[in-house]
C-alpha positions as CSV (number, residue, x, y, z in Angstrom):
1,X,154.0,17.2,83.9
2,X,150.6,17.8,82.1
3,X,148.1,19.2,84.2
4,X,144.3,19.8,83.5
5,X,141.2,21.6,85.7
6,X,138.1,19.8,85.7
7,X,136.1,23.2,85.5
8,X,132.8,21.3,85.7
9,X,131.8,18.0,87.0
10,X,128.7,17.0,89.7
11,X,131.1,14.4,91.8
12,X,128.5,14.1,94.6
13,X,126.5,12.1,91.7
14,X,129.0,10.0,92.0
15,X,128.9,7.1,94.4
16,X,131.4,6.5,97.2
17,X,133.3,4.2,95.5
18,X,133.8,5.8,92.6
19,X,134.5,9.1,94.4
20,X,137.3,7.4,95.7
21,X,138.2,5.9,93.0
22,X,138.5,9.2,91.0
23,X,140.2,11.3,93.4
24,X,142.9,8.2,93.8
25,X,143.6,8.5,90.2
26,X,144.2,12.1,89.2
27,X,147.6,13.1,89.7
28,X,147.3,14.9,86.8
29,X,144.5,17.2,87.5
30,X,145.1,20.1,89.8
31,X,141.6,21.0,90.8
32,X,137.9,19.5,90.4
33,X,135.3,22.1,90.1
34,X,132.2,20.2,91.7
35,X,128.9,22.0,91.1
36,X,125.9,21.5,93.0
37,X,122.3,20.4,92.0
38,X,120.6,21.6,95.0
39,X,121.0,22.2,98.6
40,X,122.0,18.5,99.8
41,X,123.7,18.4,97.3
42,X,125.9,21.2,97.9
43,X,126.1,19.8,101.7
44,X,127.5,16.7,100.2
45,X,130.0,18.5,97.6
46,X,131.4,21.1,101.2
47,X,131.9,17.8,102.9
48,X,133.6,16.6,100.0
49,X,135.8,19.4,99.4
50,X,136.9,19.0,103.5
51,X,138.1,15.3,102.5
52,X,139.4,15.7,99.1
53,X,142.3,18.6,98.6
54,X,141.8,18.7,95.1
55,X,138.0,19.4,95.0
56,X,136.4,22.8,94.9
57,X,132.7,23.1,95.3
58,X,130.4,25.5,93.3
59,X,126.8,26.3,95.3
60,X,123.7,26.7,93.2
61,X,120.5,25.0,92.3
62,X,120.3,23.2,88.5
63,X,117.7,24.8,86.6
64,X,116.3,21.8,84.8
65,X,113.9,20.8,88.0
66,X,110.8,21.8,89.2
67,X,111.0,25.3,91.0
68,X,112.0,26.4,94.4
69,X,109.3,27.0,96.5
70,X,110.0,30.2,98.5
71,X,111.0,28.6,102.2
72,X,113.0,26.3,99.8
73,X,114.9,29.3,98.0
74,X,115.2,31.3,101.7
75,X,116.4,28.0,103.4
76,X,119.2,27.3,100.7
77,X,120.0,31.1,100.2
78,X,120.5,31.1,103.7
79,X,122.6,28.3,104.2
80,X,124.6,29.3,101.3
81,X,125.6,32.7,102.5
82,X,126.7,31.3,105.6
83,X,129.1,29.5,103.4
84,X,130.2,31.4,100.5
85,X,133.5,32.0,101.4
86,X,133.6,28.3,101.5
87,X,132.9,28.3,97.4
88,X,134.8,28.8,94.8
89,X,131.5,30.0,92.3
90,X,127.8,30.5,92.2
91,X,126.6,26.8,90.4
92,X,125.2,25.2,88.6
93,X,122.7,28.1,87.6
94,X,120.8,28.9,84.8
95,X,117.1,28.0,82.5
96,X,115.3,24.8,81.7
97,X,116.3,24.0,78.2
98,X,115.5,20.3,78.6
99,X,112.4,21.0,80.7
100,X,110.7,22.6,78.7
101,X,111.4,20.3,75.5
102,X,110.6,17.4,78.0
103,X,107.0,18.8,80.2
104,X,103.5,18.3,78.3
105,X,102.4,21.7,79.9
106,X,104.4,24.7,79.2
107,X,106.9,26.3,82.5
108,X,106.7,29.4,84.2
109,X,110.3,30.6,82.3
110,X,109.9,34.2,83.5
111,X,110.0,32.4,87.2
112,X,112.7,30.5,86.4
113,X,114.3,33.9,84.5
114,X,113.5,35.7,88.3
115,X,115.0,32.9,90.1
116,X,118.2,32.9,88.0
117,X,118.4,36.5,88.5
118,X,118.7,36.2,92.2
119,X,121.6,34.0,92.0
120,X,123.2,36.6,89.4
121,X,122.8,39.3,91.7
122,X,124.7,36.8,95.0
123,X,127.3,36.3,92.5
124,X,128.6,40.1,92.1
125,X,127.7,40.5,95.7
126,X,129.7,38.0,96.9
127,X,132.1,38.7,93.8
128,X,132.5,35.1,93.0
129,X,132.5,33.3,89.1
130,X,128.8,32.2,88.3
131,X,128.8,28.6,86.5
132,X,125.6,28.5,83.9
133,X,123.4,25.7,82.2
134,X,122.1,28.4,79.8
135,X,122.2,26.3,75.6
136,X,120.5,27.6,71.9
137,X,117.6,30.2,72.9
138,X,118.5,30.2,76.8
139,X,121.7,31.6,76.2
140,X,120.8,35.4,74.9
141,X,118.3,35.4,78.2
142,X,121.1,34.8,79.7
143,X,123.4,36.7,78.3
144,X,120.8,39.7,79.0
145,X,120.9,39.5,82.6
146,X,124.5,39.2,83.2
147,X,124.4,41.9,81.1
148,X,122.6,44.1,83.0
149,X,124.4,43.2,86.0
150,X,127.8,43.9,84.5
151,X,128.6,40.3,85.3
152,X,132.4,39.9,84.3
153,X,133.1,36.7,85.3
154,X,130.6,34.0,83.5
155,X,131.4,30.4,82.8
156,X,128.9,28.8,80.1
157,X,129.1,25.2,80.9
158,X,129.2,22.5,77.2
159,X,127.4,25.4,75.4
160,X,125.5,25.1,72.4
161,X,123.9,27.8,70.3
162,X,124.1,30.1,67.4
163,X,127.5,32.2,66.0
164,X,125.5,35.3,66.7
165,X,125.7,34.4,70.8
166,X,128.9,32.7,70.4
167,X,130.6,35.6,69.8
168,X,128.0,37.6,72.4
169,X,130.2,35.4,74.8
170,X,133.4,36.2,73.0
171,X,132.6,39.8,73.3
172,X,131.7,40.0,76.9
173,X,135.0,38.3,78.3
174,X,132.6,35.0,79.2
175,X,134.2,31.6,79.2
176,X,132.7,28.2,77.3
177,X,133.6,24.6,78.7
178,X,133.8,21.8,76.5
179,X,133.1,17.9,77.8
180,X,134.5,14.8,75.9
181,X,131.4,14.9,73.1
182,X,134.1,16.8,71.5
183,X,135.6,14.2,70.3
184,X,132.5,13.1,67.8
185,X,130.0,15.7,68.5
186,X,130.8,17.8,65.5
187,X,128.2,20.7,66.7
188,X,130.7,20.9,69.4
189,X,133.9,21.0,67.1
190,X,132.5,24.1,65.2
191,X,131.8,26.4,68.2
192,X,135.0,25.5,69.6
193,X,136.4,26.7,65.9
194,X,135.3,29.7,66.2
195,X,135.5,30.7,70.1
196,X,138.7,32.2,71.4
197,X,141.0,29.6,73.2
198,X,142.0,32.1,75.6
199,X,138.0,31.8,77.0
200,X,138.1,27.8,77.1
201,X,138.2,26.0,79.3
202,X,137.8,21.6,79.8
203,X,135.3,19.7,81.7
204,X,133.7,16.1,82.1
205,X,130.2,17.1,83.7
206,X,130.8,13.6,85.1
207,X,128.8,11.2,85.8
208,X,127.1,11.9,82.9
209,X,127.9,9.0,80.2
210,X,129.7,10.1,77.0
211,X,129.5,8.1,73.6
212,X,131.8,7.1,71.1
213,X,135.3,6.0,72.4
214,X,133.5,6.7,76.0
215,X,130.4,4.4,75.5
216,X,129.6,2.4,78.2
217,X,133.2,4.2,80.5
218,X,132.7,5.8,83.7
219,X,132.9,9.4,83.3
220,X,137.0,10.4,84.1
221,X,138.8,13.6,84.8
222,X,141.1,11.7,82.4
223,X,139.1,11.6,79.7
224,X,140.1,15.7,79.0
225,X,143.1,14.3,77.7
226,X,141.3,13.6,74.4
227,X,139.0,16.6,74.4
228,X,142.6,18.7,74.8
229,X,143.8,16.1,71.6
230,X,140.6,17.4,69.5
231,X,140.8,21.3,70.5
232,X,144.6,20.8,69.5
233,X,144.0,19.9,65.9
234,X,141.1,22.2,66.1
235,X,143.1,25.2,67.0
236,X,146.2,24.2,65.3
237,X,148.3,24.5,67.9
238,X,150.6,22.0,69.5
239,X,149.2,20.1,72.3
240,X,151.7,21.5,75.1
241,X,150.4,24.7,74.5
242,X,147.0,23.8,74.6
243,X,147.1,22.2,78.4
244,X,149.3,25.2,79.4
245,X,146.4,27.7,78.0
246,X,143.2,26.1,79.3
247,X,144.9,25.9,82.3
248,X,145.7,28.9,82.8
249,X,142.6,29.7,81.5
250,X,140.9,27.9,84.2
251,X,143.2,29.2,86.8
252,X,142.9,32.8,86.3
253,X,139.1,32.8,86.1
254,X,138.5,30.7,89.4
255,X,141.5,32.5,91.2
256,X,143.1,29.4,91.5
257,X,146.9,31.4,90.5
């Protein structure tokens, strides 16, 4: 039987209902990684994990929000290293991309730079996987301080940017997800051209709502299915061996083997 990892999705964005209805319909997928925004959110996605078998949660704090304050950071640094070993990664981490292109007044990015740093450094403390929201000019920042941590295991969530950090990534061991804008986007199609498929791996970063053949769809685990389709005429490789690389792709880096 086919079988996919959802290396990236926010399923405690999703509502009850549709939780269920997901986690009733995936007997295909081996493993939902489910990142967190912040620190309720992160609650909701342990409690989640304790119902669901399938789902593995990721701790962090999404960088595309206003800052921590510094009882904020201590509280949720606090709360998770009493439950790291309950994690599978350090996520969803990274810069303000959108932020910035979005605020009238320009952000503190150094601040931002300092607070992704800290979560860098928990990651190779706690030696767990560190998932990243780090796109175009974000990405060599990044790149930088994982860098100078000697990061090794990095997983750059539907990346965009230039060939130059592309193969920065390549270089570095560092993985790239891609979502279902795969199937249109063709930005998308030409990094995933030109990155290694041994470094890929799938994802849906549900709820968010795709376009093209997914307009107007709940955001599905099952929706990889066509992502795998495009990377397999991409690659030109059969389809088989497609699923069986990306997931052992995804299964060696989140020591899921």
């Amino acid at each position: 039987m086919i079988q996919m990892i959802d290396s990236h999705i926010h399923l405690d964005h999703y509502t009850d209902d549709e939780i269920e209805e997901v986690n009733s319909s995936i007997s295909t997928i081996q493993s939902l990684i489910s990142v967190s925004f912040n620190l309720e959110s992160a609650k909701r996605n342990l409690l989640l994990s304790e119902k669901y078998p399938k789902v593995n949660p990721a701790f962090g704090f999404h960088p595309e929000q206003p800052l921590l304050t510094n009882d904020e950071r201590m509280e949720l640094l606090s709360w998770i290293e009493c439950n790291q070993e309950k994690m599978i990664a350090v996520g969803e981490v990274g810069l303000p991309y959108y932020l910035r292109q979005e605020s009238s007044k320009p952000l503190p990015l150094q601040e931002y730079i300092d607070q992704l740093e800290v979560f860098i450094v928990l990651a190779k403390k706690w030696n767990k996987p560190i998932i990243l929201h780090a796109i175009y000019e974000d990405a060599p920042i990044v790149c930088d301080l994982l860098e100078k941590h000697s990061i090794q295991k990095a997983h750059f969530h539907w990346f965009k940017g230039d060939p130059v950090t592309i193969n920065r990534i390549a270089a570095n061991g560092y993985c790239i997800s891609f979502t279902p804008d795969i199937v249109y986007e063709q930005e998308i199609q030409e990094i995933a051209s030109i990155f290694p498929i041994e470094q890929m791996m799938v994802e849906t970063d549900g709820p968010w709502r795709f376009e093209g053949p997914f307009k107007g769809l709940m955001t599905h685990p099952n929706m990889m299915n066509e992502s795998i389709a495009i990377l397999s005429k991409i690659k030109e490789m059969p389809i088989q061996e497609v699923y069986k690389q990306l997931l052992y792709n995804t299964r060696k880096f989140y020591s899921l083997i």
